[in-house]
N, C-alpha and C positions, 0 to 999 in steps of 0.2 A: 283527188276528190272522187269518190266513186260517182258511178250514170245514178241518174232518178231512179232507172225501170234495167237492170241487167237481162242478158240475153237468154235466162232462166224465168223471166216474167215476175223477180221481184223487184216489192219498191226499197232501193238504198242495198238491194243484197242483202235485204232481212227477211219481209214480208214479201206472201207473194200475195199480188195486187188482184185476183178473182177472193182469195180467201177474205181478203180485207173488203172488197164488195158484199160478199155476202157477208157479213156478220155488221157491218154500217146497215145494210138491210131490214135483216132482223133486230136490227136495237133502233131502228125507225118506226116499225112497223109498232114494237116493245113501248116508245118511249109515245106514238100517237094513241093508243088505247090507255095507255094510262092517264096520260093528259085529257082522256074525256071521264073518267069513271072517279079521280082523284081531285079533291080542292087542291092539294101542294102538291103535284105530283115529283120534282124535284128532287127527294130523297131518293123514291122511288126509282126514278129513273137510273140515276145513277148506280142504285146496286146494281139493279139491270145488266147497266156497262158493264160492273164490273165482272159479273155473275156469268155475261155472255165472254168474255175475256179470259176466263177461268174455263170454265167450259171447253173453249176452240182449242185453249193449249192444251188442255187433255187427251180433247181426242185425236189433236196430231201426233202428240208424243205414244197413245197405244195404237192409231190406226195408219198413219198414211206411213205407205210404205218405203217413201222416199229418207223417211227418218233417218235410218238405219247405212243407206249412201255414204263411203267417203267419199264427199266432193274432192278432197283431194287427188285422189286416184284419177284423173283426168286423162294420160297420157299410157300409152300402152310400147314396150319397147318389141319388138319383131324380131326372129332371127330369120333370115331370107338365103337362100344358096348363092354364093359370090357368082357363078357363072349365069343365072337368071335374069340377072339385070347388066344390060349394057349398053351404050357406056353408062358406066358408074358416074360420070360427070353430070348425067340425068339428076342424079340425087342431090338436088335443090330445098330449101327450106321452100313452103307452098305448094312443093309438087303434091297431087294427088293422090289418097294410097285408099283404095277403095276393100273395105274386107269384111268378108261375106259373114256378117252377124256383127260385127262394129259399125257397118255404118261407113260413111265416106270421111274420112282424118287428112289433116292438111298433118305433110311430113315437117318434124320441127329438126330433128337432127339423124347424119348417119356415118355410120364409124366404121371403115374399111380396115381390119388388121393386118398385121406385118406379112411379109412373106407370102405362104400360098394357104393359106386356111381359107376353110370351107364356106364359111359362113361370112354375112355381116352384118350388121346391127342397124336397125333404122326404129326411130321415136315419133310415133307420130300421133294425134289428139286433136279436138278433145274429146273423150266419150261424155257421151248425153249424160248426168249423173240422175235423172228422171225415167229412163229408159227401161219399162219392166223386162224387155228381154235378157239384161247382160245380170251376170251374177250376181248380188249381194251377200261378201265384199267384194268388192272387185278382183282381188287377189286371188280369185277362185279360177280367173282367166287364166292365170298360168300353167302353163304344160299345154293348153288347147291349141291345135292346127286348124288355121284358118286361109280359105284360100284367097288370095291378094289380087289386085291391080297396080300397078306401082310404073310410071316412066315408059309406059308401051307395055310393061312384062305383065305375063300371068304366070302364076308361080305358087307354091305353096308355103306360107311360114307357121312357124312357130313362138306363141306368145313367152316369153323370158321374162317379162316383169310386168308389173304396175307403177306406175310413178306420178309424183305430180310437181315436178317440171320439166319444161319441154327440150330441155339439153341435159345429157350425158354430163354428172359425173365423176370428171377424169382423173385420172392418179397416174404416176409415171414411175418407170422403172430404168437405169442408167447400164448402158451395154457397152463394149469395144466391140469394134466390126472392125475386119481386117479384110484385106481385099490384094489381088495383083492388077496390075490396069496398064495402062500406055499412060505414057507422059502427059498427050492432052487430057486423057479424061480427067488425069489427079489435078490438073491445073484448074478444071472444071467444078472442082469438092470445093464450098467453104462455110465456115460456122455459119450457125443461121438460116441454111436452107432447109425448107422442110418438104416432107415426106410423106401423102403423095405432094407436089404444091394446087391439087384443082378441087379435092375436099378434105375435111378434116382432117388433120395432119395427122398419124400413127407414128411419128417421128419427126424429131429435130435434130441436125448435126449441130453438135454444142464447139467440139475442136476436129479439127484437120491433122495430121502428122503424116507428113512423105517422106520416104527412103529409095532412094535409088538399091538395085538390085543388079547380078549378074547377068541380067536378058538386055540386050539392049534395048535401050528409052522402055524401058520397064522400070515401074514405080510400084512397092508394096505401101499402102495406104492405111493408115489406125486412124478412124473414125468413134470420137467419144458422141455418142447417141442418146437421146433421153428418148424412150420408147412410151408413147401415153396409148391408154385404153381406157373404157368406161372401168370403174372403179367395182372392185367384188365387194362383199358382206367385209371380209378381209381388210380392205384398204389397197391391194394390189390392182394392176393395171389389167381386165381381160385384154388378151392379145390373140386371142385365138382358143380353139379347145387344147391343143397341143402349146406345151412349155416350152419354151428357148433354153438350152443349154449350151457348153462352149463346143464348139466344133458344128453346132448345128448352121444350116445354111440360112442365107436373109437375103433379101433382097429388097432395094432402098432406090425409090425414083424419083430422082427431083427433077428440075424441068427439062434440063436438056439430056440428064445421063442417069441408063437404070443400069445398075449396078447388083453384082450379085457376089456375094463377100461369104464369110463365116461371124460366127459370134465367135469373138475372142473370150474376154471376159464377159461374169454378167455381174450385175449388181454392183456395178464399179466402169468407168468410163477414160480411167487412165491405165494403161500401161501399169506393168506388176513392179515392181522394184523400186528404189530409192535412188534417185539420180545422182552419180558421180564421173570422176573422169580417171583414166586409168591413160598410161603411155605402153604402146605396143610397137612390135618391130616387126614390117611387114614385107616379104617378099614380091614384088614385080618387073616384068618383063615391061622395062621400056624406051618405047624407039626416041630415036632422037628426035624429033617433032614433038615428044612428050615431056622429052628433058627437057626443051626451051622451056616447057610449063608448070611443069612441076617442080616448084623451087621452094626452100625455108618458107613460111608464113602465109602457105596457100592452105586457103579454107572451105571446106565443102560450101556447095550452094544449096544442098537438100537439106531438109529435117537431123541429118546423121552429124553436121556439124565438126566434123576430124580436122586438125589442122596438122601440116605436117612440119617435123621439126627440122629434118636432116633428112638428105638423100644420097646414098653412097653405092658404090660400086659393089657389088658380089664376088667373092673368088681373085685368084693373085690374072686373069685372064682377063682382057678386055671382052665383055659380052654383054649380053643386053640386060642381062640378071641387076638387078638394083634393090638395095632395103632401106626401106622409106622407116624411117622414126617418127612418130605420131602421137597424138594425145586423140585422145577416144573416150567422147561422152557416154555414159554406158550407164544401165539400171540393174542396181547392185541387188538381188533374190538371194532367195534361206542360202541357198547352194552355187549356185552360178550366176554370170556375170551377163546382160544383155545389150547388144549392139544391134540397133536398127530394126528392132523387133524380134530377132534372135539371138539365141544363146553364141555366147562369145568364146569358142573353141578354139584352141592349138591345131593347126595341116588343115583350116579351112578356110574357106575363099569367102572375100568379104568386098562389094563397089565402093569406091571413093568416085562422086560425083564433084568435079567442080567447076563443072559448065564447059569452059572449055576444052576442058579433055578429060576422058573418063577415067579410070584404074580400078584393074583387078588384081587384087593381091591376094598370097597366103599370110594367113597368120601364125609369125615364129615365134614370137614369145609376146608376153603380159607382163608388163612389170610395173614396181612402185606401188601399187597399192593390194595390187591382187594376182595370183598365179591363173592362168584359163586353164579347167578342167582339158583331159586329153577328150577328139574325138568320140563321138557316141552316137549311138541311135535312141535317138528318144519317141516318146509318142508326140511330146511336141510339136519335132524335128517333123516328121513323118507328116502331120497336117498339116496341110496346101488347101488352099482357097479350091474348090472344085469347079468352080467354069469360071470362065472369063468375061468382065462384065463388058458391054458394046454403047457405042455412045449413039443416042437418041441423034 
């Protein structure tokens, strides 16, 4: 049920209650002169009403200048420079954002984007829609620089939109993030957590995928992400002025670990290929403390999943040489085959993680369902994750 009297000084949010003073006024003033100069005055009067009723709506509809106001325009969105305001955890719904020719705005919402972009986004309201200084429409505020108070900062922004409500919008975009890490941090990833966790999230990890790798207690990490940003003309997610594309860098902080990975895929959050299983024959050196372990029907403990079938000796010489027989989950591409987030090559070195003891092997041969291309340089191949993410 709407107020009697709203914070614009009308009654019900229709009428505003001085116009309605005066015009009760003058249809008193109206209705007592005729009541002495008239036997019935009754008739009278009433055209009166109606005639002063007809009237007001006229001249508000050609004169008051509020006519013309979208009230809806109420909230105004900022772009503000990321490095002006800190900490960004300031950025509270209430907080104060004071700007010079709007007036003092209670912040309603604010949208930190991915990675390292320049800018970020705060919605704050409501503008006075009475107020003759600000434009008629309101949308005339756009592109204008206005200088800010905001969480302790002064700072300079620029107005980005008119809107009228007081949250963002948001539309999402679905990524692969790939990363190299240590063991705890990947222990550390799980669906669910979002991105930053202290304001509006720019990210949720939707799955987890772990692969042991040839470093030791090194773990390569596929991260399925749904990236949200205030929503374009488009429907697309703003995440920045700058596009994500794959190989480009990201960086992703949840509470206890910032992490700084590549964009695998975009616009897609699983792994490229159709999952199958292939049996491969794999060369490794292994000691006897590994033979104990490495026996038929041992099973990776990581995301790669290999079980192995047979382990046999190399060469007519007793030596450390051994070929492991295996079955290898793998995601079947136009052209090539993928293992643990890489291409599945013949003379390359591939981890079998299974807790208890590690193995690094060559790959001799692919059989059963698929041959593996011979070694190659690809651009694939080539990108690596470019820094190392560190745990908070």
């Amino acid at each position: 049920m709407p107020d009697i009297l709203d914070r614009r000084g009308r009654l019900f949010g229709t009428v505003n209650v001085v116009d309605l003073l005066v015009l009760l006024l003058v249809f008193a003033v109206a209705a007592a002169g005729l009541t002495l100069v008239l036997p019935n005055p009754l008739p009278a009067v009433a055209g009166v009403g109606v005639a002063l009723v007809l009237v007001a709506a006229l001249v508000h509809w050609l004169f008051d200048p509020r006519a013309d106001i979208d009230e809806r325009a109420t909230y105004v969105d900022l772009r503000v420079d990321r490095d002006a305001v800190s900490p960004l955890t300031d950025l509270t719904a209430g907080t104060a954002v004071v700007a010079d020719g709007l007036g003092t705005l209670d912040l309603t919402d604010a949208y930190v984007p991915p990675g390292d972009a320049d800018e970020i986004r705060l919605r704050a309201g409501e503008l006075d829609p009475y107020d003759p200084s600000l434009p008629t429409p309101r949308s005339d505020l756009t592109g204008e620089e206005v200088d800010v108070r905001v969480a302790g900062a002064e700072t300079t922004a620029r107005v980005d939109a008119v809107a009228d409500a007081p949250e963002f919008a948001m539309a999402s975009r679905p990524v692969l993030v790939r990363a190299d890490v240590t063991r705890p941090v990947a222990e550390e990833l799980a669906a669910g957590q979002t991105c930053p966790p202290d304001v509006r999230p720019h990210a949720e990890i939707e799955s987890v995928t772990r692969y042991g790798t040839t470093e030791a207690d090194g773990v390569r990490v596929f991260l399925g992400v749904a990236l949200r940003g205030p929503a374009t003309d488009g429907g697309e997610p703003w995440l920045g002025d700058d596009e994500l594309y794959p190989d480009d860098p990201l960086t992703l902080r949840t509470g206890t670990v910032r992490l700084r990975g590549e964009v695998a895929r975009r616009d897609a959050s699983a792994e490229p290929g159709e999952p199958t299983t292939v049996t491969a024959d794999l060369e490794a050196s292994l000691t006897p403390a590994q033979l104990d372990h490495v026996t038929p029907g041992l099973v990776e403990t990581d995301d790669g999943g290999a079980e192995v079938l047979t382990v046999e000796e190399s060469g007519a010489h007793e030596t450390d040489e051994h070929t492991l027989t295996a079955t290898l989950p793998v995601r079947e591409c136009r052209d090539h085959l993928r293992f643990k987030g890489r291409p599945l090559r013949i003379g390359e070195d591939v981890a079998l993680d299974f807790g208890t003891v590690r193995v690094e092997a060559t790959v001799r041969d692919v059989t059963e369902e698929h041959d593996a291309p011979p070694a190659e340089s690809t651009a694939e191949e080539r990108t690596e994750p470019k820094t190392e993410p560190t745990s908070e």
